[in-house]
C-alpha positions in Angstrom: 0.0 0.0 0.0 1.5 3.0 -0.9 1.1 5.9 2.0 0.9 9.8 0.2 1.6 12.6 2.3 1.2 16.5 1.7 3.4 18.3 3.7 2.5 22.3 4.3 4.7 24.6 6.3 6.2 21.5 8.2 3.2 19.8 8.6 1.4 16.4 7.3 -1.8 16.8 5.7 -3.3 14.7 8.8 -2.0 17.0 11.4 -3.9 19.9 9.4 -7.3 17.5 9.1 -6.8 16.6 13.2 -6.1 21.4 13.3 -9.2 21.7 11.5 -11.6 19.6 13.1 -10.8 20.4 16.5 -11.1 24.3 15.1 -14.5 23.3 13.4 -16.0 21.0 16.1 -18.3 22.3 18.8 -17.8 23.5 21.8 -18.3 20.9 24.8 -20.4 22.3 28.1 -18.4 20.9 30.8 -21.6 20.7 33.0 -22.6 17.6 30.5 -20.3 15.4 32.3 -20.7 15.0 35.5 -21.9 11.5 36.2 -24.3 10.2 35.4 -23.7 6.2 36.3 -22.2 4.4 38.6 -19.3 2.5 37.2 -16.0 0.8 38.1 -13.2 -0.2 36.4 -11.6 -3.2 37.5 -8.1 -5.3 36.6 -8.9 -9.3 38.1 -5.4 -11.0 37.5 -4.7 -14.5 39.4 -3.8 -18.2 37.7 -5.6 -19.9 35.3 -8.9 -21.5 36.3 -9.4 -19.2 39.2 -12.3 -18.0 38.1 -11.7 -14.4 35.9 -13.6 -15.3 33.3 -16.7 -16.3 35.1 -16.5 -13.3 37.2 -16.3 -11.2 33.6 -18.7 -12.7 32.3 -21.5 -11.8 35.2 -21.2 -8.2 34.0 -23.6 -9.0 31.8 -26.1 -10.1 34.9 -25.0 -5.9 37.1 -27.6 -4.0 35.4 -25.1 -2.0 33.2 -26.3 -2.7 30.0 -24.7 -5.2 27.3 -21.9 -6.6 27.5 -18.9 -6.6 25.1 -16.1 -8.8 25.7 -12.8 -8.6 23.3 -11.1 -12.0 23.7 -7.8 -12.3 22.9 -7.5 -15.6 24.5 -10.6 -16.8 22.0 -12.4 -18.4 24.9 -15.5 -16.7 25.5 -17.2 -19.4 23.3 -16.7 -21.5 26.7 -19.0 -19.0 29.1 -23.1 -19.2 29.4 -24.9 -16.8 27.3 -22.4 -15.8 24.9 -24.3 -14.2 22.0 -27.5 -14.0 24.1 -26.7 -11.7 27.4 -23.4 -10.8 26.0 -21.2 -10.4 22.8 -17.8 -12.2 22.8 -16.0 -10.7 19.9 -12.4 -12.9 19.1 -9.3 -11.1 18.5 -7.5 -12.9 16.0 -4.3 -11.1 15.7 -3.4 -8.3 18.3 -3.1 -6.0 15.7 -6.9 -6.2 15.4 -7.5 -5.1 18.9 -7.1 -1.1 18.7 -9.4 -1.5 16.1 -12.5 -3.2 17.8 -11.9 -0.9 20.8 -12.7 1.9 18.0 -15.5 0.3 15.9 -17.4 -0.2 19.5 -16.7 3.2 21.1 -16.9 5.4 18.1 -17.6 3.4 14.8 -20.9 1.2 13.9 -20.7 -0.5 17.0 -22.1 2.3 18.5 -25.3 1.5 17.4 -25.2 -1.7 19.6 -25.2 0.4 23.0 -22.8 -1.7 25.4 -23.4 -0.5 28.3 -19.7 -1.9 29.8 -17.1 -3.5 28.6 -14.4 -7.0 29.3 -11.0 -7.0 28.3 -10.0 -11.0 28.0 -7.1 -11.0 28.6 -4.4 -8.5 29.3 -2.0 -10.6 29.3 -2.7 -12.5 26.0 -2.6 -9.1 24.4 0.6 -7.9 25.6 2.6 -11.2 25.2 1.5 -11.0 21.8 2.8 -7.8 20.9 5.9 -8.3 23.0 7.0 -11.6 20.9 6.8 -9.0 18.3 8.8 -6.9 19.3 11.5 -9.4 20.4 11.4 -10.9 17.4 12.1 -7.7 15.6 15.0 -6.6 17.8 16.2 -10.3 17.2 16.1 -10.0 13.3 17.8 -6.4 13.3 21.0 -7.3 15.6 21.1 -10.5 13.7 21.5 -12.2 17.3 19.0 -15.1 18.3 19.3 -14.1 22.0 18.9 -10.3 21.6 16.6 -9.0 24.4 14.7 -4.9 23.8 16.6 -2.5 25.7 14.9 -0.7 29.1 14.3 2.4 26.3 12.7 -0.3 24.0 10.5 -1.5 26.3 9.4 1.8 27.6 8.5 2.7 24.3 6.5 -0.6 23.9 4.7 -0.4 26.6 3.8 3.3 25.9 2.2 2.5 22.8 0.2 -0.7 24.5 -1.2 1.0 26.6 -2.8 3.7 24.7 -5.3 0.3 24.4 -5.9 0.9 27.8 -6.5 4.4 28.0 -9.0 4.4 25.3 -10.7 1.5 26.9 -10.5 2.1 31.2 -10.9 6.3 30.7 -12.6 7.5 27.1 -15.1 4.3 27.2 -17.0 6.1 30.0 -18.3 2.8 31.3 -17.5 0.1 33.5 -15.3 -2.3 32.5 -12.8 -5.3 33.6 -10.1 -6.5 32.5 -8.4 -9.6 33.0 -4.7 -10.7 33.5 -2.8 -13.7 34.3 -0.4 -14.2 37.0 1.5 -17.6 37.6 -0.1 -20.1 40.2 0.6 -19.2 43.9 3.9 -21.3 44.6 5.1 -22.0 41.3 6.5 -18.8 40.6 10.3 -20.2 39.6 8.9 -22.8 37.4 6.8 -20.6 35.5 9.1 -17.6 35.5 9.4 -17.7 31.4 10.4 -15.4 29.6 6.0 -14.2 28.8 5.7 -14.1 32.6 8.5 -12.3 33.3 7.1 -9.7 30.9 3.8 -9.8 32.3 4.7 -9.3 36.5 6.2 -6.4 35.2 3.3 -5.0 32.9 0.9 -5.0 36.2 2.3 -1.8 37.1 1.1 -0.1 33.9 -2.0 -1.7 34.7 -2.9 -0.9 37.5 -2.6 3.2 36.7 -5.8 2.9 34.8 -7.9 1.2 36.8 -9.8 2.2 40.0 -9.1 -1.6 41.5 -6.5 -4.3 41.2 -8.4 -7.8 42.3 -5.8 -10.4 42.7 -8.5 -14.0 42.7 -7.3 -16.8 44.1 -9.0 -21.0 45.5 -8.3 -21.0 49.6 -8.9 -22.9 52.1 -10.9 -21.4 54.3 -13.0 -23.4 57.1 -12.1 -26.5 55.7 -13.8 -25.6 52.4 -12.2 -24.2 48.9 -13.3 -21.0 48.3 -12.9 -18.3 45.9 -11.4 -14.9 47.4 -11.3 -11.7 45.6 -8.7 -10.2 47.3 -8.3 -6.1 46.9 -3.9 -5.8 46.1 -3.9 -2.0 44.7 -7.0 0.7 45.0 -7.5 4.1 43.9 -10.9 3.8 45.5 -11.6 5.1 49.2 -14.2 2.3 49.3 -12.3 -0.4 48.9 -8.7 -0.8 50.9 -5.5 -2.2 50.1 -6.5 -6.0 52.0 -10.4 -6.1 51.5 -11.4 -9.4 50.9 -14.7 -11.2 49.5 -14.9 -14.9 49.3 -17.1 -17.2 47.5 -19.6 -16.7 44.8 -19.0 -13.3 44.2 -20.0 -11.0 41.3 -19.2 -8.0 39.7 -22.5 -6.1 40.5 -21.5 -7.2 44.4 -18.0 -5.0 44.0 -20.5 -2.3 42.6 -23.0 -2.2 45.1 -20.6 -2.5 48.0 -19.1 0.7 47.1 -22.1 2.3 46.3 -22.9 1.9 50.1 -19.3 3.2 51.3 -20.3 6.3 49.1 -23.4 6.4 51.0 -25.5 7.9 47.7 -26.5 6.9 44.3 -24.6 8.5 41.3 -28.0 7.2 39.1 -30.6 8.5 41.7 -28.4 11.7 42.2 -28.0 12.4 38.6 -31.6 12.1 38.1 -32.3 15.4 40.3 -29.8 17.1 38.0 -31.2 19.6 35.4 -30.6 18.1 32.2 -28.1 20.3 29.9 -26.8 20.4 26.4 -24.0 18.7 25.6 -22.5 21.7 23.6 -22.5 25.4 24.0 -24.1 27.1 21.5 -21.7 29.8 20.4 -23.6 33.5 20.3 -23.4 35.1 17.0 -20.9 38.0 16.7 -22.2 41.2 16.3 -21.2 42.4 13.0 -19.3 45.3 12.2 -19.2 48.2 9.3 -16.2 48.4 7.6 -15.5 51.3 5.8 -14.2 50.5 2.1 -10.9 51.6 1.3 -10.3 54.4 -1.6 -8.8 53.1 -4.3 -6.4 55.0 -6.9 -9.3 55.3 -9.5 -11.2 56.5 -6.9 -9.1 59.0 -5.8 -8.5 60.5 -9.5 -12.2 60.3 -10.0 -12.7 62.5 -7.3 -10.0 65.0 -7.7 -11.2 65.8 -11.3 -14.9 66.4 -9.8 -13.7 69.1 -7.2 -11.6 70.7 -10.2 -8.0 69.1 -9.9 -5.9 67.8 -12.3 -4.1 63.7 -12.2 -0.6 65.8 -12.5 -2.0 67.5 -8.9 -1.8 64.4 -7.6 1.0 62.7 -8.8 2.7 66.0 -8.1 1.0 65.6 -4.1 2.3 62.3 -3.9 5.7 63.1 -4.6 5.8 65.5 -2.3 4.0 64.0 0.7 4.9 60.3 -0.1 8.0 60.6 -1.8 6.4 58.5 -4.7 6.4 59.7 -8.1 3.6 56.7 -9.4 0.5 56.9 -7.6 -0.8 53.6 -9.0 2.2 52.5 -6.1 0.2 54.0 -3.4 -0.4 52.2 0.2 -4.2 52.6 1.2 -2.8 55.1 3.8 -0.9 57.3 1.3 -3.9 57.6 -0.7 -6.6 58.3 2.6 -4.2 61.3 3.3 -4.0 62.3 -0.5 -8.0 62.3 0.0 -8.0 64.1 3.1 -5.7 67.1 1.9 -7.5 67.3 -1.1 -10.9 67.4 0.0 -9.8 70.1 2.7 -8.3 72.2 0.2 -11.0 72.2 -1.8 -13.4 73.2 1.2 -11.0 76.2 1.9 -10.8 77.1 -1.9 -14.8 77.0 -2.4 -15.2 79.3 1.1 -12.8 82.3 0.0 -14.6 82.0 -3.6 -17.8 82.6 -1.9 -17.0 85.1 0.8 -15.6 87.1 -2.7 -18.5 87.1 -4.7 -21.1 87.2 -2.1 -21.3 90.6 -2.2 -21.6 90.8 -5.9 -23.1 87.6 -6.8 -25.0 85.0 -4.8 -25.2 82.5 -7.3 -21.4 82.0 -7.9 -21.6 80.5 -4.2 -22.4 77.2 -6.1 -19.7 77.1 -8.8 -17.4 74.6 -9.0 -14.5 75.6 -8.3 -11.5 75.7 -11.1 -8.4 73.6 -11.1 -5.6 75.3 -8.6 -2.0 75.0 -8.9 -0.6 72.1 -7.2 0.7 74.1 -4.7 -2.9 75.0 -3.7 -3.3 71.1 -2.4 0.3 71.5 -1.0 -0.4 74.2 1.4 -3.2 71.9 3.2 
């Protein structure tokens, strides 16, 4: 595929489409978003089989709305309900990712309305990408064992997680994600090269999320249980330790911290006035702007009130120090006007106090060309 630029001025075309349209697009009220809905966005890592998916999938049972799950482990076809209470939509390549995110937020899957949204998994994704990115290092330096350097990787993740951003913060609505952490003991054994990668990917993780669930089978009382086990929180409502244990759900996580709030965003919004989204922009008044004299003009007008073209190129060689006066700024030829016309007023008052006394009609003669040194003097 070939890719055509236009540069202008330094700039791609694209960066002067991306200028344009956020000169061109509305103006947003910041009133219009405020919540309006209680959400949470969650990160559930822990080993496989602990239960992530399950706990995922009963999104679809909170209240929210649909549910839209992007698997990149391909395994939503394995949960109750798929394509009923919830879509599963497979990720084939990671490449493909970015792009679902945008068909469902801002393209035609908007006309679904999902009313939250399942990341499954984290991990899958990023192991993905980062094989690519090993692979590539490993091609360039010609060295099987070549490993990204800490700038590499920074870079890497940097660009990941823009998948995050535009899911956990611009989505607007609750969502979880999923990630995989090697079985509690085992951590040697499994320390490969992917789960190396992936401890160390939590902590980009965990900045866009309001809770870090770390799920793990227990024994508690003599019974295996499930705990949900709270290991980071940007949430006052749920601290660094707080536990819950067996059959829990997501719409549990959401309702216990709509009690620690003590109110209902939902029931709260719903007192709120209901405002525009955008501010209409007030018309500007308009204002008169006074044409400016041209050249013609100016000659025009000089041979009405009695003067001669050689008055005024003779004026604007004195005054302007320009011998053509088809070379004349707009302010050269305003003061041209404005010595001229006064001249003319002072020439046309001495010609009538003259003949008053003799003749009252000559007050309305027009008066005869002067020397140039007439329109010099004013």
């Amino acid at each position: 595929m070939i890719d055509v630029r236009f540069v202008f001025k330094g700039r791609n075309y694209t960066d002067e489409v991306k200028m344009m349209e956020k000169t061109n697009r509305p103006k947003v009220n910041p009133l219009s978003r405020r919540p309006r809905q209680q959400r949470l966005v969650m990160a559930v890592r822990g080993a496989a089989g602990a239960g992530k998916s399950h706990f995922m999938r009963s999104m679809s049972e909170a209240g929210l709305g649909r549910l839209c799950v992007f698997d990149t482990e391909r395994k939503t076809r394995l949960l109750k309900g798929v394509g009923l209470d919830f879509d599963g939509l497979e990720i084939e390549h990671p490449d493909e990712l970015p792009e679902f995110i945008d068909w469902a937020l801002s393209g035609e899957g908007r006309e679904q309305n999902y009313g939250c949204f399942a990341l499954d998994s984290w991990a899958a994704y990023f192991s993905a990408k980062h094989a690519e990115t090993i692979a590539a290092v490993r091609e360039r330096t010609n060295d099987p064992l070549a490993q990204p350097t800490a700038e590499e990787l920074a870079a890497d993740q940097m660009v990941l997680q823009g998948v995050l951003r535009r899911l956990c913060i611009e989505s607007g609505k609750s969502v979880v994600i999923t990630d995989q952490i090697p079985a509690k003991g085992k951590e040697e054994r499994e320390a490969n090269e992917v789960g190396m990668v992936l401890l160390s990917t939590t902590s980009g993780l965990e900045y866009f999320v309001d809770v870090l669930v770390e799920v793990s089978m227990q024994e508690r009382a003599g019974e295996i249980v499930r705990v949900f086990q709270v290991v980071k929180s940007n949430s006052p409502a749920f601290e660094v330790g707080f536990e819950m244990t067996g059959d829990v759900s997501f719409k549990d996580f959401l309702d216990h911290m709509k009690r620690e709030h003590g109110h209902d965003v939902e029931r709260e919004a719903a007192k709120m006035p209901i405002v525009p989204e955008t501010i209409e922009e007030k018309p500007q008044p308009l204002t008169l702007v006074t044409p400016q004299m041209t050249v013609e003009d100016l000659i025009a007008k000089a041979e009405k009130l009695g003067f001669k073209q050689s008055d005024l190129v003779t004026g604007a060689k004195v005054y302007h120090n320009q011998p053509n006066i088809h070379h004349l700024t707009p302010e050269q030829i305003a003061d041209l006007d404005r010595r001229m016309t006064a001249r003319a007023e002072k020439l046309r008052a001495t010609q009538t106090e003259a003949a008053a006394p003799q003749n009252k009609q000559a007050a309305s003669a027009t008066p005869k060309a002067q020397p140039v040194r007439n329109l010099k003097r004013a």
